[in-house]
N, C-alpha and C positions, 0 to 999 in steps of 0.2 A: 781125056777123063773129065766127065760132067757131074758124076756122080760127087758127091763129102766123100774126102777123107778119110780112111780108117787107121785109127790107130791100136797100137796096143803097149804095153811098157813089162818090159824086162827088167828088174829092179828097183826096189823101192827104200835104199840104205839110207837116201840123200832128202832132205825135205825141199830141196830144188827140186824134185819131184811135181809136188803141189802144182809150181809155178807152170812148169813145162805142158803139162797134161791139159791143166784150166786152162790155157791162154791160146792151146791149139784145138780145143772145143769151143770157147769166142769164136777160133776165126769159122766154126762149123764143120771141125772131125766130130766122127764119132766115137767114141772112145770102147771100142769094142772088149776087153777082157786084158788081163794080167798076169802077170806070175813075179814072184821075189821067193828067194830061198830063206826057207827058215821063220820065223818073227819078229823083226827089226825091232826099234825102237819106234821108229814112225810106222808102223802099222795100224794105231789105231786112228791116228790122223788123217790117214790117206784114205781107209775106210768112212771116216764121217764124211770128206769131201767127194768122195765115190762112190756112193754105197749102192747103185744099182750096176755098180761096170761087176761083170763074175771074176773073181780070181779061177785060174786055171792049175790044174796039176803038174803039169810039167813046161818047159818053155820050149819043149817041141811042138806041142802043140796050138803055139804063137807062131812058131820059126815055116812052119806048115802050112798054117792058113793062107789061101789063094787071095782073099781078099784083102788082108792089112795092108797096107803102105807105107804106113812109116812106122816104126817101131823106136819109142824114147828109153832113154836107160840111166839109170841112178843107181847103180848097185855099189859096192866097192869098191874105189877108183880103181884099184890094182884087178878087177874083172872088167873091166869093162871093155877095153879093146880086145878080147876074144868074144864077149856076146855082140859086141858092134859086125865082127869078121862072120861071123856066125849068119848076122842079119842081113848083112850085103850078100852072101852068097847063098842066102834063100832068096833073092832076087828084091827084097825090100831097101828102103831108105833108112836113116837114121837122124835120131838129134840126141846126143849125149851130152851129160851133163858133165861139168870140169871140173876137173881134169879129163879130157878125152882118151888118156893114156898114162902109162908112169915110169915106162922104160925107152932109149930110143928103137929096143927091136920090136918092140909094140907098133911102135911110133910106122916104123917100116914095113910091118906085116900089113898094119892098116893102107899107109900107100901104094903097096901092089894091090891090095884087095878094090881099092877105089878103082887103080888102074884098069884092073882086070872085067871087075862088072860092071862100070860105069856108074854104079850106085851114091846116093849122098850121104858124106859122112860129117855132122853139119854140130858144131860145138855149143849150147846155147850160152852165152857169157852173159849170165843174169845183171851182173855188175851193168853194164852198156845194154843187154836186149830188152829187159826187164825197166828200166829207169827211163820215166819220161823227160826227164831233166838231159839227159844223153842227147837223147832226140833232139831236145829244143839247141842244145850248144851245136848239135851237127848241120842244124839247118844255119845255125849264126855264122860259122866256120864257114861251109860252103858260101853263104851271100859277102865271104866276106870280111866279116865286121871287125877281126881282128888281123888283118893282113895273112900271112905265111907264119902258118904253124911250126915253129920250130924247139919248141919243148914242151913235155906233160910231166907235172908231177903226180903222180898215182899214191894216195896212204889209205890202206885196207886192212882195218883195226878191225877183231870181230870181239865178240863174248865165247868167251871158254864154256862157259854151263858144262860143265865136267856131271854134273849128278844126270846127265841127259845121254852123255855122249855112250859111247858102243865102243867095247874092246879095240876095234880094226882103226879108230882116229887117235889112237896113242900108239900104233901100229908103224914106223917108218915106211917099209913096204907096200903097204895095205894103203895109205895116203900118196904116197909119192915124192915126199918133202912138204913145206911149204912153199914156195918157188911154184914145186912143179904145180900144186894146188891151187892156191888162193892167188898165190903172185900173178898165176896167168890172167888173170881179169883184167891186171894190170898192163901189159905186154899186151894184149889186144888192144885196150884203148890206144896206147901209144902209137901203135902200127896203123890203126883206124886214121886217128888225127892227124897224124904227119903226113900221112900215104905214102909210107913204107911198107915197101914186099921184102926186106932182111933189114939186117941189123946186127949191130958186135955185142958180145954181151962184154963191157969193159968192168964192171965191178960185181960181185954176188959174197953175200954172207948168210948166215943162217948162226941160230943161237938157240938152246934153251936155258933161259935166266931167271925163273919162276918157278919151273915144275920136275924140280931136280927126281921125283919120285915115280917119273915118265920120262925114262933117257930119250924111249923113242919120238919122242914131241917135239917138236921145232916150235918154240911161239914166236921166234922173232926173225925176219929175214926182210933181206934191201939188196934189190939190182940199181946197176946204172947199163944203161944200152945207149948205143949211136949208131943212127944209119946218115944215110947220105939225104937224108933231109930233114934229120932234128937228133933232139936228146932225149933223156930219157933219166928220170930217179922215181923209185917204187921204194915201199915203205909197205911189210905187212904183220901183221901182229897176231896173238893171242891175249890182249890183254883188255878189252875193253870196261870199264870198273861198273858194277851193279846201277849204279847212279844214273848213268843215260838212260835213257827211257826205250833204247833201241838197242839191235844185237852191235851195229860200231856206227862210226862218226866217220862215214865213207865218203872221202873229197880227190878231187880231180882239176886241179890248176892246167887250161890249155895257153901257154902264152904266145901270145905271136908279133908279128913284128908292127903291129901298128893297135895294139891292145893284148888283153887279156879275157878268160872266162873261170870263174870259180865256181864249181858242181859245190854245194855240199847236199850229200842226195839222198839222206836220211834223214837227218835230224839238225837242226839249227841249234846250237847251243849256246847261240848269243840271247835264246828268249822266241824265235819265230816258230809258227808253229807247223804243224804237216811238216810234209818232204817235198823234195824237189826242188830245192832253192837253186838257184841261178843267176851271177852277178857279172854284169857285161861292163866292163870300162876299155874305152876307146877315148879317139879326139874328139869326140863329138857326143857321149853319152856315156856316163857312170851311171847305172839303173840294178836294181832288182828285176827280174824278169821270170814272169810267170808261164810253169809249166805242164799246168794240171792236164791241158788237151792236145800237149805235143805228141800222143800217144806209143803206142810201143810197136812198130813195122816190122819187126824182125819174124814174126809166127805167119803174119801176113804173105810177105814176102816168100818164107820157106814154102807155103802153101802152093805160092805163083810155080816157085823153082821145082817142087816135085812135078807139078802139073806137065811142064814147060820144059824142063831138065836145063834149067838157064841157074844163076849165078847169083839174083840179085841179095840175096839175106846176106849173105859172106860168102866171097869166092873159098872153093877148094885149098886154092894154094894159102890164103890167109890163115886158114883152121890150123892146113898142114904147121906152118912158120911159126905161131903162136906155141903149138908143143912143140918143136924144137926147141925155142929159145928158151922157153922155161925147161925143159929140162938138160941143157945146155948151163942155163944160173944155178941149176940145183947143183950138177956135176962141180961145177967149178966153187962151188959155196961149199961144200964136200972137200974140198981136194980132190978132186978124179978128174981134173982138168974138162975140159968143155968139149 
């Protein structure tokens, strides 16, 4: 294939939408047409940033079209692995946004479905795909700089903006948990930096301690994981307070055995400004270290791996692991054992 790209998107509930669409029109898709059910709350959003892609009437006549590729999807977390199942067996690829699923027989339909057509079913993890700060710690990790990675603390504080939100995110079902949702970002990075393919999920809780008037809400939930080559403590919230100037104060401690790297990849809240901060200390350099042109690989990549039918964005099996074990911490933050 010499031709761009085409893409099209099957839901639009998520404003990781935005992200996903733009960034694989950078690498030069075409963003050929749309469909979402009903009119979300980000609908007019996605319309000022799109406003010449047509929306379509039904999302058969996405699932139909000879020419798309890849098809993105942001709908309801609790829809999305039957329009993904959907896309792979109209012979298309996928990039979903996370949670890629919210049940493990989801989790399972979607792994015969890969099995079966060979298709990509490829999870974007804005937290690491999206963040150039990611980038720039992965290339330091690789050369290196902090010896053998063997633990990440992941804390993924967001803003509630409740006068914003849509019926289905106070929804249990319709979310997943938080675990299964937000915590994955976290669980990815980990499994990323240690280079682990499993892991235990030894601790998971979940709470809501704020929004007693939304049983179905989780704002507060923390796993611990160990694999056979590091640790692993996640921290994820609902509580971020009006005062930051950003939606959370989303940080990522990689420690390893001969240094450290500290992400904070939003917002600096000691006084610096922009995002992307990045703090390397080792035996030989305590520094700030700047991220502005470590760029984002991941759309890049995906583009290579449709082309190519190769691996390099995230392997298969990474995607697969990642919802497992989040909804493996969810069951067991639950009671419903792992």
């Amino acid at each position: 294939m010499t031709r761009p790209l085409k893409i099209a998107v099957l839901g639009i509930d998520h404003r990781h939408i935005f992200g996903m669409a733009g960034n694989m029109m950078a690498e030069g898709a075409e963003f050929k047409c749309w469909w979402t059910e009903g009119e979300p709350e980000t609908l007019a959003g996605f319309v000022k940033r799109f406003p010449d892609v047509p929306r379509v009437a039904g999302k058969d006549e996405i699932l139909n079209d000879p020419e798309i590729d890849l098809i993105l999807i942001s709908s309801i977390p609790r829809d999305r692995a039957e329009l993904a199942i959907a896309t792979m067996e109209a012979g298309k690829d996928v990039m979903v946004d996370k949670p890629g699923c919210t049940t493990m027989a989801q989790l399972d339909a979607i792994r015969e479905t890969v099995a079966r057509t060979g298709r990509i079913w490829s999870i974007d993890f804005s937290e690491r795909f999206e963040v150039p700060a990611v980038t720039r710690a992965a290339e330091l990790v690789a050369q290196g700089a902090i010896g053998r990675v063997v633990q990440t603390v992941g804390l993924g504080p967001h803003r509630l903006n409740r006068p914003t939100r849509p019926d289905w995110f106070f929804e249990r079902d319709a979310y997943g948990g938080i675990l299964t949702d937000i915590g994955s970002h976290q669980i990815d990075q980990f499994l990323f930096f240690t280079g682990s393919t499993d892991a235990e999920v030894t601790m998971a809780n979940v709470a809501n301690y704020a929004n007693p008037d939304n049983p179905g809400l989780q704002d507060f939930g923390e796993v611990a994981l160990k694999s056979d080559k590091g640790h692993c403590y996640i921290r994820v919230d609902w509580y971020t307070p009006d005062a930051l100037p950003t939606w959370g104060d989303g940080r990522l401690t990689i420690l390893g055995t001969e240094g450290y790297i500290e992400l904070r990849k939003y917002v600096d809240g000691g006084g610096g400004g922009g995002t992307d901060h990045l703090i390397l200390v080792n035996g030989d350099r305590c520094e700030k270290i700047a991220c502005a042109d470590a760029g984002i690989p991941y759309f890049e990549r995906l583009t290579v791996d449709i082309r190519n039918r190769t691996e390099t964005a995230m392997t298969q099996a990474h995607a697969f692991k990642v919802c497992e074990l989040s909804l493996k911490a969810q069951a067991m933050a639950e009671g419903a054992g792992a």
